[in-house]
LUMMAR-56281 format. One record per residue: residue number from 1; z, y, x of N, C-alpha, C, CB in turn. Coordinates in steps of 0.1 Angstrom, whole numbers. Glycine has a CB too. Example, Ala and Ser with C-alpha at 12.3 -4.5 7.8 and 13.67 -1.06 7.14 Angstrom:
[r 1 [78 -57 132] [78 -45 123] [78 -33 132] [90 -45 113]]
[r 2 [71 -22 128] [71 -11 137] [79 0 129] [57 -6 141]]
END
This chain:
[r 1 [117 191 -229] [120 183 -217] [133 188 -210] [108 185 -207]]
[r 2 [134 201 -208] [149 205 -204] [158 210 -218] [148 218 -193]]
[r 3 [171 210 -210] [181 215 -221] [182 228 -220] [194 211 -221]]
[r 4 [179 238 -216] [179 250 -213] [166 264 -222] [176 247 -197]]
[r 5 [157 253 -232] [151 261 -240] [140 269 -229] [163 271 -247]]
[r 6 [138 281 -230] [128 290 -226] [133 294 -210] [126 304 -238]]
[r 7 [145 291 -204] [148 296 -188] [142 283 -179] [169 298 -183]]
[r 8 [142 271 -187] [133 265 -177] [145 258 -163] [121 279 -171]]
[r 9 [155 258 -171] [170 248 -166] [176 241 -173] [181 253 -163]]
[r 10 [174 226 -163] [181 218 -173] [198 218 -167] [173 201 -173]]
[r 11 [209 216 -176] [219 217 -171] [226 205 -165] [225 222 -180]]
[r 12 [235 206 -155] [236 191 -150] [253 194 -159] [235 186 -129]]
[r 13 [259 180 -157] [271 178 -164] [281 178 -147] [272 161 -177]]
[r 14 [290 186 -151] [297 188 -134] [318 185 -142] [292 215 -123]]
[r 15 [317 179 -132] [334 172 -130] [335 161 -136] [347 180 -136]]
[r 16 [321 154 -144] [323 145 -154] [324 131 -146] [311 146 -166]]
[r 17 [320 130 -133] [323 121 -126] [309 113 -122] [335 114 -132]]
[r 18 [298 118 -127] [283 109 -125] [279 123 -115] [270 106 -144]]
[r 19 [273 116 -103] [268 126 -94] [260 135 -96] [264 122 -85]]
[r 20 [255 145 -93] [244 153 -98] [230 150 -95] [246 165 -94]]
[r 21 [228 142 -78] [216 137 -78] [212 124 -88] [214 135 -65]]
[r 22 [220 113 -93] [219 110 -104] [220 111 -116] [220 105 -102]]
[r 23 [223 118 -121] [219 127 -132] [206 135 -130] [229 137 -135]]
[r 24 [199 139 -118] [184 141 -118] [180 125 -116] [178 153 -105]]
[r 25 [179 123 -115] [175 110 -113] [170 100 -123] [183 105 -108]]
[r 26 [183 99 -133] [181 94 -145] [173 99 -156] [190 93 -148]]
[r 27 [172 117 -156] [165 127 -167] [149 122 -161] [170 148 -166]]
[r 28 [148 123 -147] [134 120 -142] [129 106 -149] [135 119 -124]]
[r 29 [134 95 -145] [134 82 -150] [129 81 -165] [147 78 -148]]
[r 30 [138 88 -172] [139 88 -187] [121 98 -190] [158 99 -193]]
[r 31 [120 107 -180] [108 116 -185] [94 106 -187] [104 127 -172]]
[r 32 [94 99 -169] [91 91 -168] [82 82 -179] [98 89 -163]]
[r 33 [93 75 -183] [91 63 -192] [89 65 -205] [100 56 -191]]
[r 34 [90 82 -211] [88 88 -221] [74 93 -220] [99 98 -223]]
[r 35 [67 94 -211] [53 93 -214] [50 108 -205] [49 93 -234]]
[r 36 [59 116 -202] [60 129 -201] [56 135 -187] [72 132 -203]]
[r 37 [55 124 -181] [47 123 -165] [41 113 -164] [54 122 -152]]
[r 38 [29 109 -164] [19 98 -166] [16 91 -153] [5 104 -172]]
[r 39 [13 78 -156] [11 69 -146] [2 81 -130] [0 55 -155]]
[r 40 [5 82 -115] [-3 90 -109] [-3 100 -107] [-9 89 -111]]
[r 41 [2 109 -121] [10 124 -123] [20 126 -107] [23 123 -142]]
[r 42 [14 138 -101] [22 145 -93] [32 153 -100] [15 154 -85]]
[r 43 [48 150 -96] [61 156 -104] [60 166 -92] [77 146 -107]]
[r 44 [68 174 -100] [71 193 -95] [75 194 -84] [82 201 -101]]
[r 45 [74 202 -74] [77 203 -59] [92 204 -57] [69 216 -52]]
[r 46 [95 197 -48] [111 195 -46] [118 212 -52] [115 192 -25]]
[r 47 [107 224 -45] [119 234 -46] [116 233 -61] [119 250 -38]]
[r 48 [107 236 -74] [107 240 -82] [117 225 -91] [92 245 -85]]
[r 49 [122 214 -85] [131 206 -95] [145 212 -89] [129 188 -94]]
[r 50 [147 217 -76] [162 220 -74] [167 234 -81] [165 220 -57]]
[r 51 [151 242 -84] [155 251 -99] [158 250 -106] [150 256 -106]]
[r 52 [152 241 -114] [151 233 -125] [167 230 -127] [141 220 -122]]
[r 53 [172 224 -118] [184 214 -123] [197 223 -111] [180 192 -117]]
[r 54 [194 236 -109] [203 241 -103] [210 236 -94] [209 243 -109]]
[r 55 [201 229 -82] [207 220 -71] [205 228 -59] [201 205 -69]]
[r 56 [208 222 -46] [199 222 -31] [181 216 -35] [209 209 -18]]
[r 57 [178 215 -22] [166 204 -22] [167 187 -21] [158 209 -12]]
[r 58 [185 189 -13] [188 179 -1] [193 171 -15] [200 184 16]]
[r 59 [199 176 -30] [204 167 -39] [185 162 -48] [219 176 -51]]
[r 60 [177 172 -45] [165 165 -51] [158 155 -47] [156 171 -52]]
[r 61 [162 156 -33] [150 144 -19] [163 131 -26] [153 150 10]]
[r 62 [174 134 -27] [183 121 -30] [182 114 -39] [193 122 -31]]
[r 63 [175 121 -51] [174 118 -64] [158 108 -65] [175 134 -73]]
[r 64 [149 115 -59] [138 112 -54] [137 99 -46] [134 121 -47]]
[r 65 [145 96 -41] [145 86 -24] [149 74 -38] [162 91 -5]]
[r 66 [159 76 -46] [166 61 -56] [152 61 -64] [184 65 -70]]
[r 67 [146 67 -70] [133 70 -80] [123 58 -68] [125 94 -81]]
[r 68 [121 61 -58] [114 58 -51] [117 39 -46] [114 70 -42]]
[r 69 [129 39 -43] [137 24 -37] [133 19 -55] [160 25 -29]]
[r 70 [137 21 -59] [132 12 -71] [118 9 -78] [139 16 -81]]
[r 71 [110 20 -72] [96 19 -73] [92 28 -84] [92 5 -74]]
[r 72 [96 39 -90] [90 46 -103] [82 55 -97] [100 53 -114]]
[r 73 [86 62 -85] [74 72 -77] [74 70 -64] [75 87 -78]]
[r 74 [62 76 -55] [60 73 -46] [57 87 -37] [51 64 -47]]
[r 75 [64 88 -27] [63 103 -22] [56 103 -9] [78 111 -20]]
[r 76 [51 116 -3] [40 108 9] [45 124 13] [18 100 6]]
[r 77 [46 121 30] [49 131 31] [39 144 35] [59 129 38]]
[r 78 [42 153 30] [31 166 30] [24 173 20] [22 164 36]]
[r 79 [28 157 10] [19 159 -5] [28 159 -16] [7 146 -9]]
[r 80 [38 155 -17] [47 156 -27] [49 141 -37] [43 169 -35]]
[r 81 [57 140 -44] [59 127 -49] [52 127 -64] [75 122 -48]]
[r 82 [48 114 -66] [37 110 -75] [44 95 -81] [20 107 -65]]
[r 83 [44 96 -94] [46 86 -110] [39 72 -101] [33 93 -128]]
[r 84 [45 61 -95] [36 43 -95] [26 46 -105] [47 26 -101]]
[r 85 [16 39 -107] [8 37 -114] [10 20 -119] [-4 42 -107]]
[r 86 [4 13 -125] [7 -4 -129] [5 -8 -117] [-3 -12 -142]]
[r 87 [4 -19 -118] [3 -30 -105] [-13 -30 -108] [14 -48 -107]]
[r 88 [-19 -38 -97] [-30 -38 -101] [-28 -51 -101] [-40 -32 -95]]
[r 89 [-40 -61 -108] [-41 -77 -107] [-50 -76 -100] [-45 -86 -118]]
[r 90 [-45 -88 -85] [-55 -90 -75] [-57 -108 -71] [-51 -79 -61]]
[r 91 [-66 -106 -81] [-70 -125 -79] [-72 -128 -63] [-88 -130 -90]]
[r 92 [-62 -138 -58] [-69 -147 -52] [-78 -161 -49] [-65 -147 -48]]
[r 93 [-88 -157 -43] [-95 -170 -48] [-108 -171 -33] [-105 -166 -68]]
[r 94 [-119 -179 -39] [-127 -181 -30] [-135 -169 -18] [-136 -186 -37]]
[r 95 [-135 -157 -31] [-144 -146 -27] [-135 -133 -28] [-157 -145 -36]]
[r 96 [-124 -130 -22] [-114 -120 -22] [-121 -108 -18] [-102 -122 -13]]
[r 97 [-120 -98 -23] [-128 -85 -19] [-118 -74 -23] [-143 -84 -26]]
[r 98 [-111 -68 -15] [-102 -59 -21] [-112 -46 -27] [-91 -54 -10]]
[r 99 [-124 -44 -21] [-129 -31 -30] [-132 -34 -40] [-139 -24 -27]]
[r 100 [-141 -47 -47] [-145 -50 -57] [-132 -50 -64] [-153 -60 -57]]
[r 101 [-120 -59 -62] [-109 -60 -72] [-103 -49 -76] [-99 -68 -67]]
[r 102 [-104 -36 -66] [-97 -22 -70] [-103 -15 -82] [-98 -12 -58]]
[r 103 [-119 -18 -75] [-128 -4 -88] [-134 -17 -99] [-150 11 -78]]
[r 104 [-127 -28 -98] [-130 -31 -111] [-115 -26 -122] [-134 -48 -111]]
[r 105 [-105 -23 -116] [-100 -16 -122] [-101 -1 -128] [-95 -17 -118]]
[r 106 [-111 9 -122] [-114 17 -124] [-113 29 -115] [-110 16 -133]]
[r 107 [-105 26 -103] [-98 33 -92] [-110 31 -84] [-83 27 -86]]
[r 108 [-107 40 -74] [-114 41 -61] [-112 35 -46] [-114 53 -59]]
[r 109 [-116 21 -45] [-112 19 -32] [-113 25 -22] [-115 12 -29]]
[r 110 [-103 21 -7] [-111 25 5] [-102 20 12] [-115 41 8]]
[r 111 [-101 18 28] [-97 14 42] [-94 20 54] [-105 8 45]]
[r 112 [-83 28 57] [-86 36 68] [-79 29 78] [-83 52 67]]
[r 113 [-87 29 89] [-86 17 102] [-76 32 110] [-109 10 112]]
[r 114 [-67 22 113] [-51 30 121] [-54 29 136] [-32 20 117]]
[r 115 [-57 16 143] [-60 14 153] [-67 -3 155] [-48 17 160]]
[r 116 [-72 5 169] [-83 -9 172] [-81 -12 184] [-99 -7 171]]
[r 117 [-81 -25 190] [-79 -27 203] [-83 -40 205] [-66 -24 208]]
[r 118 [-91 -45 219] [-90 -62 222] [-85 -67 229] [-97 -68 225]]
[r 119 [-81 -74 222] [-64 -84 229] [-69 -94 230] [-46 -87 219]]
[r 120 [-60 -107 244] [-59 -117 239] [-51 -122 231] [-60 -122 245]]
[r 121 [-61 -136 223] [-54 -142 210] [-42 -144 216] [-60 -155 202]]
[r 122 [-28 -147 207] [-22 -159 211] [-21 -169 200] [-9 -157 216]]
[r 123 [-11 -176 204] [-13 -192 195] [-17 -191 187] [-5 -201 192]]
[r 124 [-10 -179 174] [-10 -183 161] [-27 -177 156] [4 -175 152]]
[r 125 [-33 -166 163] [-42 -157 163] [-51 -170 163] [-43 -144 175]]
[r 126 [-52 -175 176] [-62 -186 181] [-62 -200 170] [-57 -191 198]]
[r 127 [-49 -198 166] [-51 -215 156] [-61 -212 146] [-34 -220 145]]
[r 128 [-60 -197 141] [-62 -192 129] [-75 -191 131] [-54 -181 125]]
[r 129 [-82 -188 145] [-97 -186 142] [-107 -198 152] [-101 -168 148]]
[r 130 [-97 -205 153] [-100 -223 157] [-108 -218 176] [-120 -233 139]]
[r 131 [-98 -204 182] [-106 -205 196] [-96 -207 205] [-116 -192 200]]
[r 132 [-97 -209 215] [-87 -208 227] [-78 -198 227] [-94 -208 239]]
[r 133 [-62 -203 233] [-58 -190 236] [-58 -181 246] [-50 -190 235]]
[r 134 [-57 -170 245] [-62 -159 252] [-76 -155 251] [-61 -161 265]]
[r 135 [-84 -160 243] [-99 -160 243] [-96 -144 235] [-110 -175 233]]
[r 136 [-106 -137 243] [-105 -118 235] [-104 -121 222] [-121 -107 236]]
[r 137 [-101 -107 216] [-104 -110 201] [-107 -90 198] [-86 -120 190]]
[r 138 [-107 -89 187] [-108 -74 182] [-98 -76 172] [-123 -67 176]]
[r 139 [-86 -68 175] [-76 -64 164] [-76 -53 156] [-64 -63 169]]
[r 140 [-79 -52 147] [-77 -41 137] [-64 -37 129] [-85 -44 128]]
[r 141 [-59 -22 128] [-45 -21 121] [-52 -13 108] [-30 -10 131]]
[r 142 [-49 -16 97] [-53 -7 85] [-43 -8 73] [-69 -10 79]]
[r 143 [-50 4 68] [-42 8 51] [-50 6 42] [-39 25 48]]
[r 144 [-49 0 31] [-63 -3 21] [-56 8 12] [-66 -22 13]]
[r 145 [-66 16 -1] [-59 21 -12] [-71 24 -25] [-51 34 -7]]
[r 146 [-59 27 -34] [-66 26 -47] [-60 42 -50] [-62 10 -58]]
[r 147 [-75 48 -49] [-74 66 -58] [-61 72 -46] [-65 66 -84]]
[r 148 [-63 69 -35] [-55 75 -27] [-42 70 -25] [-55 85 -30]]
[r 149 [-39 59 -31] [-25 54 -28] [-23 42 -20] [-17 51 -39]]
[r 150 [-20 42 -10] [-13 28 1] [-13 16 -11] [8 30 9]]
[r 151 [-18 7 -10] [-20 -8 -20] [-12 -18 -7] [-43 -15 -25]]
[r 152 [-19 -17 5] [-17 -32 15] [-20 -21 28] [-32 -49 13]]
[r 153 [-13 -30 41] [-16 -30 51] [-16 -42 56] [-12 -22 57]]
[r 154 [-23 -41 66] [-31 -57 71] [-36 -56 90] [-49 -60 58]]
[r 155 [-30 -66 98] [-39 -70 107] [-49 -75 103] [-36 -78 115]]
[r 156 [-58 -78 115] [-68 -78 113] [-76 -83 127] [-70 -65 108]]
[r 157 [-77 -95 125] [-86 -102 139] [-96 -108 137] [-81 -113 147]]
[r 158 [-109 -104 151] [-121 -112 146] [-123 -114 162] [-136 -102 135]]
[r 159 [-136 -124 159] [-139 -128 174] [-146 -119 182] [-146 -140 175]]
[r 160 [-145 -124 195] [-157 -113 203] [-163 -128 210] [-149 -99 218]]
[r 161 [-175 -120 215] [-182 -109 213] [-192 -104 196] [-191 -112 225]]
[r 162 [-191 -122 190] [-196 -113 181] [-195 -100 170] [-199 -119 177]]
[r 163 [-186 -95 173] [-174 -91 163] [-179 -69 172] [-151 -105 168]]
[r 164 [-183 -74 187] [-179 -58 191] [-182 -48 184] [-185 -54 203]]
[r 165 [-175 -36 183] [-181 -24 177] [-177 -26 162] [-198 -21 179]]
[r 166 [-170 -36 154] [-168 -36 141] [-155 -23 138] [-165 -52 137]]
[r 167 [-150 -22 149] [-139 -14 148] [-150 0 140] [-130 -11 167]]
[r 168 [-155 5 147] [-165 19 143] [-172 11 128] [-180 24 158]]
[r 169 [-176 6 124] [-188 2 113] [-174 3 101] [-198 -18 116]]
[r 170 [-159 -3 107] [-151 -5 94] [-148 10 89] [-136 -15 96]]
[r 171 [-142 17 100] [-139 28 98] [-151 39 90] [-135 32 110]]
[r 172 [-165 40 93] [-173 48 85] [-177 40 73] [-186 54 94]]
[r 173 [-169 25 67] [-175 20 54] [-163 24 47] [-178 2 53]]
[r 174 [-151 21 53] [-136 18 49] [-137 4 39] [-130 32 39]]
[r 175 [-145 -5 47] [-148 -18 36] [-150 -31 46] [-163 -15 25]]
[r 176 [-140 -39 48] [-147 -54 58] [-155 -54 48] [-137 -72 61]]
[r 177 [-158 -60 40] [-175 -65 31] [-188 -56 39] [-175 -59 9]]
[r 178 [-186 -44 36] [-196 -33 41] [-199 -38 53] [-191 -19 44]]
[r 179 [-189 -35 63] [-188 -34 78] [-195 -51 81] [-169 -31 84]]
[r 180 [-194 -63 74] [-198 -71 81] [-215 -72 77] [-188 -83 80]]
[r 181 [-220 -66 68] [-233 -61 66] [-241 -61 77] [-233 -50 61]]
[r 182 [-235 -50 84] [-242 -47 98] [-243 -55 113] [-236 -37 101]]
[r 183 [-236 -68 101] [-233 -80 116] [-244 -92 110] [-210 -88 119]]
[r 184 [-254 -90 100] [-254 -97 96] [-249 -108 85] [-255 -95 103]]
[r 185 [-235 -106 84] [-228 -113 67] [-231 -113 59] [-219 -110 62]]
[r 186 [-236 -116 53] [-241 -108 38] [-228 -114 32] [-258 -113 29]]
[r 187 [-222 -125 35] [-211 -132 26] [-202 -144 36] [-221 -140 11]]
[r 188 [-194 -144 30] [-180 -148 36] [-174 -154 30] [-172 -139 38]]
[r 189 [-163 -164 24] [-153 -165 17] [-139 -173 22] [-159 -171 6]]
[r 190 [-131 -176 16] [-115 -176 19] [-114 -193 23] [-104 -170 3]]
[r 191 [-109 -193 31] [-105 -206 36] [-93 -211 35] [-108 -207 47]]
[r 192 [-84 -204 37] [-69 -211 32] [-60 -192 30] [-58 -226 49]]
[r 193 [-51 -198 23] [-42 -182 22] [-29 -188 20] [-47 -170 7]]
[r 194 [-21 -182 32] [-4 -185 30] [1 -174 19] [5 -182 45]]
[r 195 [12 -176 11] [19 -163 6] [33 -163 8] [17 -161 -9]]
[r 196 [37 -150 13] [54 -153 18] [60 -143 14] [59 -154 35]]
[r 197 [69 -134 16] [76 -122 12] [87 -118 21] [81 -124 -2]]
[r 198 [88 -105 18] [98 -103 30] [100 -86 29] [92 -110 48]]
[r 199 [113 -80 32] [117 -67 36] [101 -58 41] [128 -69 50]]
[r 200 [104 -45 41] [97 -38 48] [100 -31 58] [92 -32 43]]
[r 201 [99 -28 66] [105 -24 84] [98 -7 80] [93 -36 104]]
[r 202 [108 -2 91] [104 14 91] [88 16 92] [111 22 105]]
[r 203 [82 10 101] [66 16 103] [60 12 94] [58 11 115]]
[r 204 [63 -3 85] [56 -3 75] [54 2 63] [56 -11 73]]
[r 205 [72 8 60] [69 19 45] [64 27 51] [80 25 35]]
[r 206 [69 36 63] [57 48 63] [42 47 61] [56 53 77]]
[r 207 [40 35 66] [25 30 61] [21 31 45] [24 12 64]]
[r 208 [33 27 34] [29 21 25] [36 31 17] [31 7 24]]
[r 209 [37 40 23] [44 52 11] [57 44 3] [29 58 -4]]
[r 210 [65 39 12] [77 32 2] [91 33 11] [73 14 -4]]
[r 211 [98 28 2] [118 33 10] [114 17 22] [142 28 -8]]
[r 212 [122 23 36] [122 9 38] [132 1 34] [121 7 51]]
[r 213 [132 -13 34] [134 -28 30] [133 -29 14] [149 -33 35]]
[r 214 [121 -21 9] [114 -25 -3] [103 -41 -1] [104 -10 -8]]
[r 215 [105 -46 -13] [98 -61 -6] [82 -62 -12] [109 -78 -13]]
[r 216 [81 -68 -2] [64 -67 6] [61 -83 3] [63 -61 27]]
[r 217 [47 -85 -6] [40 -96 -2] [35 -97 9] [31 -99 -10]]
[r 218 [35 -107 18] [27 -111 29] [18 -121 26] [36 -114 41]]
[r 219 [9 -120 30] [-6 -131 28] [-11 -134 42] [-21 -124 20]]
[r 220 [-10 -148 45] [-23 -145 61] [-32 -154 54] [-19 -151 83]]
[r 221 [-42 -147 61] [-53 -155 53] [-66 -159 62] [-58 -146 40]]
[r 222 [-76 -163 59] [-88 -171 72] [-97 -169 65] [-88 -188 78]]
[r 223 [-107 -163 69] [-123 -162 63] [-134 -168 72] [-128 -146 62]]
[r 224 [-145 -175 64] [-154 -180 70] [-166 -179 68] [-153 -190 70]]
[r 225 [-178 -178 77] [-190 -173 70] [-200 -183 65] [-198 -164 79]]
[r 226 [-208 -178 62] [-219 -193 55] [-220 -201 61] [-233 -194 52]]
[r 227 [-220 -205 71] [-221 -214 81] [-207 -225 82] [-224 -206 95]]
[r 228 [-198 -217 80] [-188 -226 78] [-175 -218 93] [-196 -244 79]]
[r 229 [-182 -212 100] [-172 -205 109] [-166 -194 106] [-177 -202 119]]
[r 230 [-154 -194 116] [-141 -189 114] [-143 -175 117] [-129 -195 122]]
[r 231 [-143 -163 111] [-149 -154 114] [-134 -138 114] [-164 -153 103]]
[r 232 [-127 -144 107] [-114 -135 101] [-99 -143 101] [-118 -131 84]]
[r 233 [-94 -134 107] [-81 -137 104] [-71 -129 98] [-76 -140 115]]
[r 234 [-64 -123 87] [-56 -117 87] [-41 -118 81] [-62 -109 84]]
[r 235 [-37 -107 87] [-20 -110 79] [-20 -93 68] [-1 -111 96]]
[r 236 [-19 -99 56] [-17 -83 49] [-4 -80 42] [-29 -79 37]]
[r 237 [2 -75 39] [12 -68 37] [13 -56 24] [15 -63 48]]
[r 238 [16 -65 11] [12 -55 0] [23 -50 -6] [3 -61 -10]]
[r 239 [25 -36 -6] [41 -34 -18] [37 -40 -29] [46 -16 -25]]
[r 240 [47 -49 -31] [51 -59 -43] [50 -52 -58] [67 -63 -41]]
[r 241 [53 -41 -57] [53 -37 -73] [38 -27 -76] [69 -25 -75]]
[r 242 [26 -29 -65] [20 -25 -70] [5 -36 -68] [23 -12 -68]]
[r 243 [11 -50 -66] [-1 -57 -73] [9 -67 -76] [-17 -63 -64]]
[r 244 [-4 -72 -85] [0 -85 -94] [-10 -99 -87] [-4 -81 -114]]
[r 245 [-2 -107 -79] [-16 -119 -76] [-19 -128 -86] [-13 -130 -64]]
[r 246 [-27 -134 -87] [-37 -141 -98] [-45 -150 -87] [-49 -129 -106]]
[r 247 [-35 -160 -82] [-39 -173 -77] [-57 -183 -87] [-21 -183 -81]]
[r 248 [-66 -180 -83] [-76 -185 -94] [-81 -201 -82] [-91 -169 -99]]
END
């Protein structure tokens, strides 16, 4: 893997006119795609690659930050940076369920609810769940993921009163399917779904473990329960390179 034999340094090429953080960058890339850090694989801690390649740390985070804007790894901060894994395929259709679609891949879903609060709707909130505006609502902020990695973040509106306390039920399921169990739901399905695209804003890659203005599917979408009422509104926000939609 390095040119350096048994010291465990790879050499960078210096005066040749290619920068040094890309030249880590590219060997990383090249490891990468050589099979040599596997899809999810945690790569080496900043200090042990600025050993490695006889840098600072500040030319490794640089080297790391391009790895990352293009999407080959994903760094979070506190934990160190980690190989993308494939995209996942996430059909949309009648009965969208992000946990089922995750661990039928084989991954582990889950949902951690960021914040909760009840607002009133406005227009677009209220169009979307067919009630007056200003009529309360319960907003939810979350992170969905698969085996621990940011997939989507998503608002999240439901009505009140029937809806109170879902804030607590989502957070101990990490699952709307779960959480509306306890309201009675047993089942739900999709009523219309916009799809748009667009940049990602500072708060959102921090959300999504990505560089900001990496591009983000946006979905709002409307759920209804057996009855035929509007019970869900949301807008989600998925890094692009790590699902694949499947319009069904």
């Amino acid at each position: 893997m390095n040119e350096a034999g048994d010291t465990g340094v790879t050499a960078l090429q210096r005066g040749g006119g290619l920068a040094a953080w890309r030249q880590i960058a590219d060997a990383l890339a090249n490891e990468i795609r050589s099979g040599a850090f596997a899809a999810g694989a945690q790569l080496p801690a900043e200090s042990a690659l600025a050993a490695r390649f006889g840098v600072n740390r500040h030319t490794v985070r640089r080297a790391l930050g391009v790895l990352a804007e293009c999407g080959m790894v994903r760094t979070t901060q506190g934990k160190g940076s980690f190989v993308e894994q494939g995209p996942i395929p996430y059909p949309i259709g009648p009965r969208t369920r992000f946990s089922e679609i995750v661990s039928r891949t084989g991954r582990e879903a889950w949902g951690d609810l960021i914040a909760a609060a009840t607002v009133p709707a406005d227009a677009g909130w209220a169009e979307a769940l067919g009630i007056a505006p200003s009529t309360p609502i319960l907003e939810l902020l979350t992170v969905h993921r698969a085996d621990g990695a940011p997939i989507s973040t998503a608002r999240t509106c439901l009505p009140l009163p029937r809806f109170a306390g879902f804030d607590a039920a989502y957070a101990a399921t990490g699952s709307i399917t779960r959480a509306y169990a306890g309201f009675g739901v047993a089942d739900y399905t999709r009523l219309s779904t916009r799809i748009g695209a667009r940049p990602a804003d500072a708060e959102e890659a921090a959300r999504l473990d990505i560089a900001p203005g990496r591009t983000l599917i946006a979905l709002s979408s409307v759920n209804v329960d057996a009855a035929g009422t509007r019970i869900q509104a949301t807008r989600s926000l998925f890094a692009a390179d790590r699902v694949e939609l499947v319009v069904e």
